[in-house]
C-alpha positions in Angstrom: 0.0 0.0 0.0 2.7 2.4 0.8 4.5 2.1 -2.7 1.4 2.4 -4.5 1.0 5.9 -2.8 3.8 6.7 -3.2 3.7 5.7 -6.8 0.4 7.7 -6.9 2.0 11.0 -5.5 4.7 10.6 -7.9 2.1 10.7 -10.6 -0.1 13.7 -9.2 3.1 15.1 -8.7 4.0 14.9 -12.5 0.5 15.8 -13.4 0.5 19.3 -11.1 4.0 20.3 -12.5 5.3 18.8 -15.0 3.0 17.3 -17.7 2.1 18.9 -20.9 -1.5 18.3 -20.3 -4.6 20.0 -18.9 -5.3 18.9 -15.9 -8.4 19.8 -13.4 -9.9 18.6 -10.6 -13.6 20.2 -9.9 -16.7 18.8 -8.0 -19.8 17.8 -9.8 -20.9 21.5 -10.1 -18.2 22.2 -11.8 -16.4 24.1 -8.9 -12.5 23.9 -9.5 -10.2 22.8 -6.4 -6.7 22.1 -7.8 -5.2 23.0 -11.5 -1.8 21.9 -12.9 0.7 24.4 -13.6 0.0 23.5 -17.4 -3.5 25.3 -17.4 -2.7 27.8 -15.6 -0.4 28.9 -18.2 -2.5 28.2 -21.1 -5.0 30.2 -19.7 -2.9 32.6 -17.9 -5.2 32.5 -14.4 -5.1 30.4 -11.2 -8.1 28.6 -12.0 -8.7 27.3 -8.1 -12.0 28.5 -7.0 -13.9 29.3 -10.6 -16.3 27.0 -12.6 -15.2 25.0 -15.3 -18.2 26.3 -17.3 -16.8 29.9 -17.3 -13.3 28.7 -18.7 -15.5 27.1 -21.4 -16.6 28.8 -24.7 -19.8 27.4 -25.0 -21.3 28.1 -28.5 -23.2 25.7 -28.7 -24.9 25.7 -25.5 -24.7 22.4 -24.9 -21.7 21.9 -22.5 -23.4 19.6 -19.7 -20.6 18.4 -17.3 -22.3 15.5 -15.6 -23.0 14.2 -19.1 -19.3 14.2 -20.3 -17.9 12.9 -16.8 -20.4 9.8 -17.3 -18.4 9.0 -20.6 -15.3 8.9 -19.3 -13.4 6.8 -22.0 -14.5 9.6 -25.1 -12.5 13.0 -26.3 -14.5 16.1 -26.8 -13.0 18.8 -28.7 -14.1 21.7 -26.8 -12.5 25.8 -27.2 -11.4 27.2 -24.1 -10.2 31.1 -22.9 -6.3 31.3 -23.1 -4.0 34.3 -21.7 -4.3 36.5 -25.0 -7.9 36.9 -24.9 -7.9 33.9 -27.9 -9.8 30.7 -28.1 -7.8 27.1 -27.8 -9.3 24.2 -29.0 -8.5 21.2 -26.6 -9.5 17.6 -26.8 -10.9 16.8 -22.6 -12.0 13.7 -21.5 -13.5 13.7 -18.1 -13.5 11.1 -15.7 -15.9 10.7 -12.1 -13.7 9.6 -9.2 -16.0 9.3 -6.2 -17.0 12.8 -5.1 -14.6 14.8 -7.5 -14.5 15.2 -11.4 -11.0 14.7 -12.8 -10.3 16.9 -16.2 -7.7 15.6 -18.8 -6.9 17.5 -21.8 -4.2 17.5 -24.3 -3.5 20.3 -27.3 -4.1 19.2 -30.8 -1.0 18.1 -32.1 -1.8 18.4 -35.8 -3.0 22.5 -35.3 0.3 23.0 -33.2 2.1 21.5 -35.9 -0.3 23.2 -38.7 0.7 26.5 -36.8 4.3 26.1 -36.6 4.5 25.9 -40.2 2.6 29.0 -41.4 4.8 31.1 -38.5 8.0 29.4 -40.6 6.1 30.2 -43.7 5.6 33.9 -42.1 8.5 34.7 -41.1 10.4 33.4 -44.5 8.1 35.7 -46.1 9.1 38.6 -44.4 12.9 37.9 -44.2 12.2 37.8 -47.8 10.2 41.2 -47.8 13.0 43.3 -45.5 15.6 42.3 -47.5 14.1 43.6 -51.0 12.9 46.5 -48.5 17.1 46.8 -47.7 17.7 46.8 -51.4 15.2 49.3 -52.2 16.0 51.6 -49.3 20.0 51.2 -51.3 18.6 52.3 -54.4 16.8 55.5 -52.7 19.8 56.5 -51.2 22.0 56.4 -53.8 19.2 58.1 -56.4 18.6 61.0 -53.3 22.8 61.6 -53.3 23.0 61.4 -57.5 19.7 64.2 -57.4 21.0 66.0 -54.5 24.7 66.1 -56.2 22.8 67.5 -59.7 20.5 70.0 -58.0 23.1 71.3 -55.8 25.4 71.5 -59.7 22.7 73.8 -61.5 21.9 75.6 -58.9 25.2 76.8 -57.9 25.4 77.6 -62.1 22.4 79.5 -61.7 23.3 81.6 -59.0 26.2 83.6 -60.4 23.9 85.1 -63.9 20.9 85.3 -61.6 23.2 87.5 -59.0 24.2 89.4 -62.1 20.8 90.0 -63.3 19.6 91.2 -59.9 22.4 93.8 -59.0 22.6 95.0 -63.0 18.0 96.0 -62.8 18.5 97.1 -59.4 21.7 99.5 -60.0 19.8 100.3 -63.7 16.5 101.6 -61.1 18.0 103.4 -58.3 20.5 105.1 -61.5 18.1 105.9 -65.0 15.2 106.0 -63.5 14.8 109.9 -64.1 15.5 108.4 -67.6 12.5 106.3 -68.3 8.7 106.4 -68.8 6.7 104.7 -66.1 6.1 102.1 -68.4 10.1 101.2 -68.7 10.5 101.5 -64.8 7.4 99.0 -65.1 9.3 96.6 -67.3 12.9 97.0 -65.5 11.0 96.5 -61.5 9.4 93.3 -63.2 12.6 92.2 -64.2 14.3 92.8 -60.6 11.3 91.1 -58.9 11.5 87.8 -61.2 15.1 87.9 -60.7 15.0 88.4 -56.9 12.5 85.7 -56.8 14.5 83.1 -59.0 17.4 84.1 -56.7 15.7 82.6 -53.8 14.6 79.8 -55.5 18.2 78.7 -56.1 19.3 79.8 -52.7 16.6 77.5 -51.0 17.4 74.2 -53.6 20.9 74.8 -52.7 20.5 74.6 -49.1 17.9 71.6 -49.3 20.7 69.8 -51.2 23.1 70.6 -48.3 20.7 70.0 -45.7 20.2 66.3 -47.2 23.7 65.9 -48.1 24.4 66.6 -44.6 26.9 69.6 -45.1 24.5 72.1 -43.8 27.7 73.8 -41.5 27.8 77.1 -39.7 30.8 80.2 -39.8 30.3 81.7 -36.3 31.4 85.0 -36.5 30.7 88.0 -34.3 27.8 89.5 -36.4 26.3 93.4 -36.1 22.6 92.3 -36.8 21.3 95.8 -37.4 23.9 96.0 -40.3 22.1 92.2 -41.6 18.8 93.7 -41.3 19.5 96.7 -43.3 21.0 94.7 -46.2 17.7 92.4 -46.1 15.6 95.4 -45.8 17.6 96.8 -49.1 17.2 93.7 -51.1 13.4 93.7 -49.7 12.6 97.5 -51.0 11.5 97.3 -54.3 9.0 94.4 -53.5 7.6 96.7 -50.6 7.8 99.4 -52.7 5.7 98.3 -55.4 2.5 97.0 -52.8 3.3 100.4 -51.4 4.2 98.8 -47.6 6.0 100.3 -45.3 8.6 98.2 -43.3 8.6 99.7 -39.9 11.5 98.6 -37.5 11.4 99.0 -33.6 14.1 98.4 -31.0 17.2 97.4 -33.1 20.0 99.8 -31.8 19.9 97.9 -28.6 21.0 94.6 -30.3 24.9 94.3 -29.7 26.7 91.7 -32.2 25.9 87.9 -31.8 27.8 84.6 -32.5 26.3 83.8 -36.1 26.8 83.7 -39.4 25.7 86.7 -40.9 25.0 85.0 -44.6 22.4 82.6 -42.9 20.7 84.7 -40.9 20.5 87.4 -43.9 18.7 84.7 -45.7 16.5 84.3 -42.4 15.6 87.4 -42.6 15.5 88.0 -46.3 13.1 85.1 -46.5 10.5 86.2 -43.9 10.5 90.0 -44.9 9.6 88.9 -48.2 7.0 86.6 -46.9 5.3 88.8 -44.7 5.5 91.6 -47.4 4.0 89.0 -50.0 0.9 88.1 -47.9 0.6 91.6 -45.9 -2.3 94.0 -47.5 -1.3 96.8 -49.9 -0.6 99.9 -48.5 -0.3 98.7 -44.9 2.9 97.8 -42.5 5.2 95.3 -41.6 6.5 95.8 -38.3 9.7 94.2 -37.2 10.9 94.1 -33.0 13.8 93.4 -31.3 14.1 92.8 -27.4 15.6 90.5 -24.9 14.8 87.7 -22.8 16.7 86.4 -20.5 20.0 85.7 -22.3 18.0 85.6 -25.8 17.6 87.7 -28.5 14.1 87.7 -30.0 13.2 89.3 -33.1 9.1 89.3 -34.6 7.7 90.2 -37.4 4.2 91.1 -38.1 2.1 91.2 -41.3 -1.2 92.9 -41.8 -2.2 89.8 -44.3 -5.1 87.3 -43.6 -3.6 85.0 -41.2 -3.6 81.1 -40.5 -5.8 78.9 -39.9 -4.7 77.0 -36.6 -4.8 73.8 -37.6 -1.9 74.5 -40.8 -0.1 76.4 -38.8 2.2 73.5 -37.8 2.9 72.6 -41.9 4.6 76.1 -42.3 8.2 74.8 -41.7 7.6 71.5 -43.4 9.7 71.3 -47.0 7.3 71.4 -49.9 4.4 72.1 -47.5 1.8 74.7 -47.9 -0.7 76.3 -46.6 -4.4 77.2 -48.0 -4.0 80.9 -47.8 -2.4 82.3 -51.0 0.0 84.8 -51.9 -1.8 87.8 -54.1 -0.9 88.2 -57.6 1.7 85.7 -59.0 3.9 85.4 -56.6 4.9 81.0 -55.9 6.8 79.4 -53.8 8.3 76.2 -53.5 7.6 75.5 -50.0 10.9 75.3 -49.0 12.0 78.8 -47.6 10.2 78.6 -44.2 11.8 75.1 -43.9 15.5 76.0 -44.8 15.0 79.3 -42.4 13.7 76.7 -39.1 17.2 74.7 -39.6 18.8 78.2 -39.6 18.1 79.1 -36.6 17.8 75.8 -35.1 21.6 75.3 -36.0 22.3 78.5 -34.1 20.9 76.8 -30.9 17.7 79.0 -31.2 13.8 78.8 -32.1 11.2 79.7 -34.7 7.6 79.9 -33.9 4.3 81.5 -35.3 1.2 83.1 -33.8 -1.3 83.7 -36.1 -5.6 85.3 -36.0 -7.2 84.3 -39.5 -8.7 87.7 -40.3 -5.9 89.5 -38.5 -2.5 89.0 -39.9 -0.2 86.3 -38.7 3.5 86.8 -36.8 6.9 84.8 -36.7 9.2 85.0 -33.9 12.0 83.3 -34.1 14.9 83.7 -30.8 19.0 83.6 -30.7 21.2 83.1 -27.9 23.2 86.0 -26.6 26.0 83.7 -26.3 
């Protein structure tokens, strides 16, 4: 008697930790007093205490326990709840041992197996898919360097005739103008505009090509920012001029010289005087501030023009992103100025943001540190 109990507590022994099968034992009602470790796994709960019947997915509604425990010698295929919230099918037999129902149940070998293969299957598939993905990717790469490397050629060939163009109309303006008709000014201040314009274009494809290239760099020099801001009002005054908007400037002379290089932030502010003076209303203002904050620098400019719609305003410093609003006249862009002039100052350790009132004119502030 005492080796057959103890060959008996070997087994429930195996059964409660070891064995790769479901095992239960519940009273008739279905009342569970002792799982294995192996169904507590599967189905991610301490089953002691609940009813078999709510561990079973019933669909049929015909799950009758006392009915299955009398045939203790037949499989039923029956789903069960598992840890991720998905249903198991398991083959239980049930057996009655005096007062206690004894549960038995064992995986379906065939859908294990069944599911092994399509994860292999899967997961073939997919190296399959990441490495054409990793050859693709290659190909991008190298076609973004070989389109980066041309744009970045015919732009810098552009610049130099374009430069020409621009300094030649504007000298021809501020020099003959006593000289011509109104019609002739017309004509030359058209050709200074489109040349101005095309001159920004390039500027902004040549930086994009650095920018991708990953050359964007910096020359840090002390810079005298009211001397910058009266170069970019210069180049700016014709376009004003001709919407008949004045460019009003408040609080410069207190702005000592900064760490920065002057040609970039030039560009900065060549790039949002023009856009402010694009989208303000004719014969109406753009007022520029300086003042401090702490140990910054903050400069805003604000247009008279109709403003943003709050929910763009966050696609204003996106490449090639635009906004519904739209300049008057001809004037395009390619969406890229606002970008390039965010990594400007963003590469000088400072900020760029926008406030903006549809109906009420819209302005950008953008910050540099003193040091």
């Amino acid at each position: 008697m005492e080796e057959e109990s103890a060959i008996f507590e070997k087994i429930h022994e195996y059964l409660d930790r070891s064995a790769p099968l479901f095992f239960l034992i519940a009273s008739p009602d279905g009342l569970i007093s002792e799982s294995n470790n192996f169904s507590k796994a599967l189905t991610g709960n301490d089953l002691n205490g609940t009813k078999i019947q709510d561990l079973i997915l019933d669909f049929s509604g015909n799950f009758d326990l006392k009915q299955l425990a009398g045939e203790p010698l037949q499989e039923n295929l029956i789903s069960i709840r598992t840890f991720d919230g998905l249903p198991q099918s398991v083959y239980f037999s049930f057996m009655e041992v005096d007062e206690y129902i004894l549960v038995f149940g064992r995986l379906d070998i065939e859908e294990l197996e069944k599911m092994r293969r399509d994860v292999l299957a899967l997961n073939r598939d997919l190296n399959n898919i990441t490495r054409l993905l990793h050859q693709k990717n290659a190909q991008l790469e190298r076609l973004n360097e070989e389109k980066n490397q041309f744009l970045g050629m015919a732009a810098h060939d552009l610049r130099k005739p374009i430069g020409l163009i621009t300094s030649y109309s504007e000298f021809l303006i501020e020099e003959v103008s006593s000289l011509l008709d109104s019609e002739q000014m017309e004509f030359l201040e058209t050709v200074h505009s489109a040349a101005f314009s095309m001159k920004r274009l390039v500027d902004d494809f040549l930086d994009t090509s650095a920018i991708e290239a990953g050359k964007f760099e910096l020359d840090l020099q002390p810079g005298n920012i009211s001397d910058i801001l009266r170069q970019s009002l210069k180049i700016n005054s014709l376009l004003a001029a001709k919407k008949d908007v004045n460019i009003r400037v408040e609080g410069m002379d207190s702005i000592p010289s900064l760490m920065i290089d002057a040609s970039k932030i030039e560009q900065v502010f060549t790039n949002l005087i023009a856009n402010a003076v694009e989208y303000t209303d004719p014969e109406t203002e753009v007022l520029i501030t300086f003042c401090y904050e702490g140990q910054k620098m903050i400069v805003a400019l604000r247009d008279s023009g109709p403003g943003i719609p709050p929910e763009e305003k966050d696609r204003l410093f996106k490449p090639f992103a635009k906004t519904s609003i739209k300049k008057p006249g001809k004037a395009r862009s390619t969406g890229l100025g606002l970008a390039i002039t965010r990594k400007i100052i963003e590469a000088h350790k400072g900020s760029i943001w926008v406030e903006s009132v549809p109906g009420q004119g819209t302005t950008v502030y953008f910050s540099l540190p003193k040091d």
